[in-house]
C-alpha positions in Angstrom: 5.9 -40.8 44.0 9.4 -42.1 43.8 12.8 -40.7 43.1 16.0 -41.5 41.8 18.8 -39.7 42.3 21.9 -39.3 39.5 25.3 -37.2 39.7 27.8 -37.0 36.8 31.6 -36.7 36.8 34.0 -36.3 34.1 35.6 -39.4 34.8 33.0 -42.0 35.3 30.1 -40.2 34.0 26.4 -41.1 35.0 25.8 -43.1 37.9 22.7 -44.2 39.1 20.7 -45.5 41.8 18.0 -48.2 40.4 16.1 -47.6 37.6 13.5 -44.6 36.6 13.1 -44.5 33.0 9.4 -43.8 33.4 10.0 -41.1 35.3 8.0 -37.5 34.2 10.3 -35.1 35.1 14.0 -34.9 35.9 15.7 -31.9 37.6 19.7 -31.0 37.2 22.2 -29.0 38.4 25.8 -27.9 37.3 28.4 -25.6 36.5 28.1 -23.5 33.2 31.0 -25.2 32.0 29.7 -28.9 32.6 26.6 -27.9 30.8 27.2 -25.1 28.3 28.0 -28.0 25.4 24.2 -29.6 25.7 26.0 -33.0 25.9 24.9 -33.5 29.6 21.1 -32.8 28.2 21.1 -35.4 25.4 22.6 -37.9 28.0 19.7 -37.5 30.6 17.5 -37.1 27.3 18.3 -40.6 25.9 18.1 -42.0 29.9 14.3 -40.7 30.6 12.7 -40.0 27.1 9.4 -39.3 28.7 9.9 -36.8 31.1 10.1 -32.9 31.4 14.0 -32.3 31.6 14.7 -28.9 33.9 18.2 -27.7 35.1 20.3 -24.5 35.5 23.5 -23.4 36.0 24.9 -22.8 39.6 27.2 -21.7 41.9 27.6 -25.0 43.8 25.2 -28.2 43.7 24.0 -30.1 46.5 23.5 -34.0 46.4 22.2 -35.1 50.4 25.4 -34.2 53.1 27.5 -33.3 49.5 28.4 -29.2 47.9 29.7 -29.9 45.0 31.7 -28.0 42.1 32.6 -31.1 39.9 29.8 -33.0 39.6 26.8 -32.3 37.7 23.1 -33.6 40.2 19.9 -34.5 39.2 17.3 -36.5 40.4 14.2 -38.2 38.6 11.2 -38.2 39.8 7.7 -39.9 39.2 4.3 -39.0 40.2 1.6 -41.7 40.2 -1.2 -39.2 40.2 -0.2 -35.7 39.4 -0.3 -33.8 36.1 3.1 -32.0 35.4 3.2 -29.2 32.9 6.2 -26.8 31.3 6.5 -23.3 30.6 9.1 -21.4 29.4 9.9 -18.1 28.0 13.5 -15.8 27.0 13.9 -12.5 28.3 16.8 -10.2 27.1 16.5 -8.4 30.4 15.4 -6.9 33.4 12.8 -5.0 31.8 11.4 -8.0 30.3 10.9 -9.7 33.5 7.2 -8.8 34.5 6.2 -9.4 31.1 7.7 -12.8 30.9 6.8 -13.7 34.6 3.1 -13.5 33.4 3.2 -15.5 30.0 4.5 -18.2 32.2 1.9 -17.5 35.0 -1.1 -17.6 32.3 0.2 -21.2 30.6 0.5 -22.7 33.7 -3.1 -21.2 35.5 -5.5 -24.0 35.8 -8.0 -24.2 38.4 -6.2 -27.5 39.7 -2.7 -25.8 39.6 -1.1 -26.6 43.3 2.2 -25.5 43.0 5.3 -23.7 40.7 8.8 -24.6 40.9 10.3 -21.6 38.2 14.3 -22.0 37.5 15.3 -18.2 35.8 18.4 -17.0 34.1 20.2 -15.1 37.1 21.7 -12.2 35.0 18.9 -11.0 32.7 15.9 -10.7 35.1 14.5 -8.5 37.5 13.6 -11.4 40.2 11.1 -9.2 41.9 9.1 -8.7 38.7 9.3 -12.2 37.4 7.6 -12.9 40.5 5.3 -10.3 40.5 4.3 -11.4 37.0 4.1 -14.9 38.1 1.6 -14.7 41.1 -0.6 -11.4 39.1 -1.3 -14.1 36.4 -1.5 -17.6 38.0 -3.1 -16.5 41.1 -1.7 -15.1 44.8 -2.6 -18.2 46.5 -0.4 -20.9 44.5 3.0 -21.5 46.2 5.6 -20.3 44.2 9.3 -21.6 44.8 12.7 -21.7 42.8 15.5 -19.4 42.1 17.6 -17.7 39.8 20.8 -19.7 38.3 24.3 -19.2 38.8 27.5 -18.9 37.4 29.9 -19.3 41.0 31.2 -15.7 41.2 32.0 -15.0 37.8 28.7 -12.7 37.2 29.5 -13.8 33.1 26.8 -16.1 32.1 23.3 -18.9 33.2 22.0 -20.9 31.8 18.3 -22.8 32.2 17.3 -26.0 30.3 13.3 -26.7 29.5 13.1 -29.6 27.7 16.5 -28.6 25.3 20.1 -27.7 25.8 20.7 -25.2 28.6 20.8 -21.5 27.0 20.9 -18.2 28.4 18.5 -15.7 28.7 15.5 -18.5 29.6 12.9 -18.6 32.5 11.9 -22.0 32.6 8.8 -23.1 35.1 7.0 -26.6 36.1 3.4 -26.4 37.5 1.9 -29.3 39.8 -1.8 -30.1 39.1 -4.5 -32.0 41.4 -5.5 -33.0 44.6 -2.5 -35.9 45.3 0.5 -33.3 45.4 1.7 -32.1 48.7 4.6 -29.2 48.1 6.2 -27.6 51.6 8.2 -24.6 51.9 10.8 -22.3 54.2 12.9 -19.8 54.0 15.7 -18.3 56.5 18.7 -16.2 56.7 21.0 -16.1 59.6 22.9 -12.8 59.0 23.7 -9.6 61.6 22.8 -6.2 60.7 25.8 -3.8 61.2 25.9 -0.2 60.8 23.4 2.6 60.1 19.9 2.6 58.7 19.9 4.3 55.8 16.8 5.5 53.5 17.0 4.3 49.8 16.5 8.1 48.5 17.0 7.2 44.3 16.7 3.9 42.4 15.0 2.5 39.2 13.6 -1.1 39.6 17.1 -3.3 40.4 19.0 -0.3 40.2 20.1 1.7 43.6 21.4 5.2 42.9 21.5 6.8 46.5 21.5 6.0 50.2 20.1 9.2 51.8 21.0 11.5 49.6 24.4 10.1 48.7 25.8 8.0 45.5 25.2 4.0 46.4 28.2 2.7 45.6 30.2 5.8 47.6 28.6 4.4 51.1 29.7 0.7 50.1 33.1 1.2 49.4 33.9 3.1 52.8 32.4 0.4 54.2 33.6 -2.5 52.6 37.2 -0.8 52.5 39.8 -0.1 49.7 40.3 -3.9 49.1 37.1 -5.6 48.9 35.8 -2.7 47.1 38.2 -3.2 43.9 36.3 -6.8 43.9 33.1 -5.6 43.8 30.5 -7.1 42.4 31.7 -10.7 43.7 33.0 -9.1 47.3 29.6 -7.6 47.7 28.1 -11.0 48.3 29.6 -11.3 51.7 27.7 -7.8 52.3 24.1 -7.9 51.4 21.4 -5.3 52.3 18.6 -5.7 54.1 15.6 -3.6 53.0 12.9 -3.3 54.6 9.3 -1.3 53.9 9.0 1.3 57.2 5.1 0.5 56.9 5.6 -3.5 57.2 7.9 -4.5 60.0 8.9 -7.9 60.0 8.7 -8.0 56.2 12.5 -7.7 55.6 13.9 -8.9 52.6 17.3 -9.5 51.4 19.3 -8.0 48.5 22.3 -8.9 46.8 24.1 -6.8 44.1 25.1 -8.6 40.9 26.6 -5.4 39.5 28.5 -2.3 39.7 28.5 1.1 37.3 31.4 3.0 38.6 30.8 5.7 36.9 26.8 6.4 37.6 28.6 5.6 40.9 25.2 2.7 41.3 24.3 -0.9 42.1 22.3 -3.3 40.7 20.4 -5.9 42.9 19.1 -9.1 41.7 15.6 -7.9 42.8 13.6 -4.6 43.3 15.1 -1.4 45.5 12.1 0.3 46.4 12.7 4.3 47.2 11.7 5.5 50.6 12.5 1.8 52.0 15.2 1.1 55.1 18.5 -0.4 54.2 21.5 -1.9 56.3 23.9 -3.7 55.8 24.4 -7.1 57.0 26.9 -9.8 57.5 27.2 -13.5 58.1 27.9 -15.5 61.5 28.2 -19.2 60.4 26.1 -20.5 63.2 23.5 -18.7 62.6 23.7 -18.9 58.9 23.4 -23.1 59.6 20.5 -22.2 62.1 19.2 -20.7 59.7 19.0 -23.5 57.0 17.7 -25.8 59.9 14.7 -23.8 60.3 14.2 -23.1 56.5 14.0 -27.1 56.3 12.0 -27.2 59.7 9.0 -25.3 57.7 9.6 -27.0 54.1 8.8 -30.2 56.1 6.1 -29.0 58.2 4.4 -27.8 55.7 3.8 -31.7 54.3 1.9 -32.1 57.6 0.8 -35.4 57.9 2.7 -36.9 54.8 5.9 -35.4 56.0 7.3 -39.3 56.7 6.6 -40.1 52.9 8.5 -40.7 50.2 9.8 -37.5 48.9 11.7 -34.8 47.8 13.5 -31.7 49.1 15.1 -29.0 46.7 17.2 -26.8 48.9 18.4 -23.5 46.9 20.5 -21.2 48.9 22.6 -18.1 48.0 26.5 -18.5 46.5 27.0 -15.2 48.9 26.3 -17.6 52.0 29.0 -20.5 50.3 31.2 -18.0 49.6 32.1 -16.8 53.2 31.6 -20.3 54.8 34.0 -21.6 52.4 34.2 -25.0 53.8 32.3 -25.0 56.5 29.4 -24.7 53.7 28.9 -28.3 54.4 27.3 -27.2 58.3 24.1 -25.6 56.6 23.3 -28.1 54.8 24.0 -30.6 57.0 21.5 -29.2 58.8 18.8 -29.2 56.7 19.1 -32.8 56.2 18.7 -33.4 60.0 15.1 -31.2 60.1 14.3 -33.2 56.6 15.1 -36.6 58.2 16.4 -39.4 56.0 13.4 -40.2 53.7 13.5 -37.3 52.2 16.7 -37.2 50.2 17.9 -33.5 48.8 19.4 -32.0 45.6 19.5 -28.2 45.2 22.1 -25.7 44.2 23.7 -22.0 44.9 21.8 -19.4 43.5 22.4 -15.4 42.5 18.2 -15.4 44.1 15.8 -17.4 45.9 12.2 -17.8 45.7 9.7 -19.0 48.5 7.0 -17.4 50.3 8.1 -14.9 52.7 8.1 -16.5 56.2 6.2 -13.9 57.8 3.4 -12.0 55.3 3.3 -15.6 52.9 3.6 -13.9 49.9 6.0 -15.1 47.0 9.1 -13.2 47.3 12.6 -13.1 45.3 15.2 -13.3 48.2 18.9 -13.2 48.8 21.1 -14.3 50.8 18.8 -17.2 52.6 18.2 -21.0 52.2 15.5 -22.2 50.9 13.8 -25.6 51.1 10.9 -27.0 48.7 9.4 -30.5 49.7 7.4 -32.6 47.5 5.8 -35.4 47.8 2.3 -37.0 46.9 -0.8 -38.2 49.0 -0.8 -41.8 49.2 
């Protein structure tokens, strides 16, 4: 396997380390605005006509030590002796999302398949359900990893590319086939639970109508206070929810809310709100938030075992809730990441509106929020 890694700026354009114009698939990452035109696509197109061509839109890329608002990253990558495929599929919305999480699981299923990496519009999905649809289809056992594009805190519009010009409304998925691949994984949070624990007593899929008996959105206000809560949704993101199922401990998860109906007085989360689960509110501590990344990247790289010194890549996807209240001390999380991934594994990823990795403690596929993730790849030499 080897990689090269681009990044492209409005006033120099592409540049490039070495050449990788046989390279099968190239990953990108961007702004909406750097990539809405297609331009960026037909670049990298032209650059590495035989490869599968993946990106999104994001709240933030990351290029090694680098966050970055300005530059659009990508890497290209080529395996000597795996088998790559793409799927991809629209959805018009949440209730779409099982639906289209299981086309995408039944043209990637193969009894070789070894790994997915799924990029997904971050507005018009259910996260949980894609998922769900994924693993139901292409089998609970094949790590699942990704996340759900972004759009920094504007909430307007994602967009996913799968060999074409970044749209919106697309769930776009590469699958890994054969015995050479070796794909790690991690996933961690860092922040405090504060307040009560409240029961989640009325919601429908992604939506969440009442906190014990009370509207939602009442409880968050009071809360948050009368001047975050006129920025709701994008304040929200410095207060996630934990939920968690009373008859799994240890299987917390992590919601974010990506919108707000004042007038049904609700929130909807970027993945399920199951009724009769726990919630609390949480929020961040930058230390731990870095600690956390460190020991998202301390598993992604573990889980290479042995081949964990080769050649390789990492794809680190964390939450634009977590950049947005570092602010500049952003830098610290993924700083460290890099030291757990050491230096011959170099990194590209991006801020997400959702995660996906394997939940640390029950190892299924999950959507989460609010945590770093880490995906390593590399092949058996």
């Amino acid at each position: 396997m080897r990689t090269q890694q681009l990044c492209w700026g409005e006033a120099q354009g592409w540049r490039r380390d070495g050449d990788a114009s046989d390279a099968n698939l190239v990953l990108y990452f961007g702004t909406r605005q750097a990539l809405a035109s297609g331009a960026r696509y037909g670049e990298l197109r032209a650059m590495f006509p035989k490869a599968h061509i993946v990106g999104c839109s994001t709240g933030g890329q990351i290029r090694n030590d680098d966050v970055s608002d300005e530059e659009i990253a990508a890497v290209a990558l080529r395996f000597e002796a795996t088998q790559l495929r793409l799927a991809s599929e629209p959805t018009s919305g949440p209730a779409q999302s099982r639906a289209c999480g299981e086309a995408i699981g039944r043209a990637l299923k193969a009894d070789d398949l070894a790994g997915i990496f799924v990029l997904s519009d971050g507005l018009k999905i259910n996260g949980s359900e894609l998922v769900a649809g994924i693993i139901g289809a292409a089998g609970p056992n094949i790590p699942l990893t990704g996340g759900l594009a972004g759009d920094g805190a504007n909430f307007t519009e994602t967009l996913v590319g799968a060999d074409c010009p970044p749209q919106g409304g697309t769930v776009a998925a590469v699958g890994f086939y054969g015995p050479a691949i070796r794909i790690g994984h991690g996933s961690a949070g860092g922040w405090d639970e504060f307040g009560p624990r409240r029961r989640i007593t009325r919601s429908n899929g992604s939506m969440l109508f009442e906190l014990d008996g009370q509207p939602a959105l009442d409880l968050y206000e009071r809360y948050l206070g009368e001047d975050e809560a006129r920025g709701l949704p994008g304040t929200g993101l410095l207060f996630p929810l934990l939920i968690r199922n009373p008859a799994q401990p240890g299987h917390d998860v992590v919601r974010t809310i990506l919108a707000v109906d004042r007038d049904a007085r609700s929130m909807t989360f970027a993945g399920d709100m199951p009724e009769n689960w726990v919630a609390q509110l949480m929020r961040g501590n930058f230390d731990r938030l870095a600690a956390g990344a460190a020991e998202a990247a301390r598993q992604a790289r573990a889980g290479l075992g042995e081949h964990s010194d080769q050649e390789g890549l990492a794809v680190l996807v964390s939450c634009i809730g977590r950049r947005l209240l570092m602010g500049q001390r952003t830098i610290d999380e993924v700083e460290a990441a890099g030291l757990e991934l050491g230096s011959r594994i170099p990194r590209l990823g991006f801020y997400s509106y959702g995660e996906i990795s394997p939940h640390g403690a029950s190892g299924v596929c999950q959507l989460h929020n609010q945590t770093m993730t880490a995906t390593t790849i590399t092949e058996a030499a």
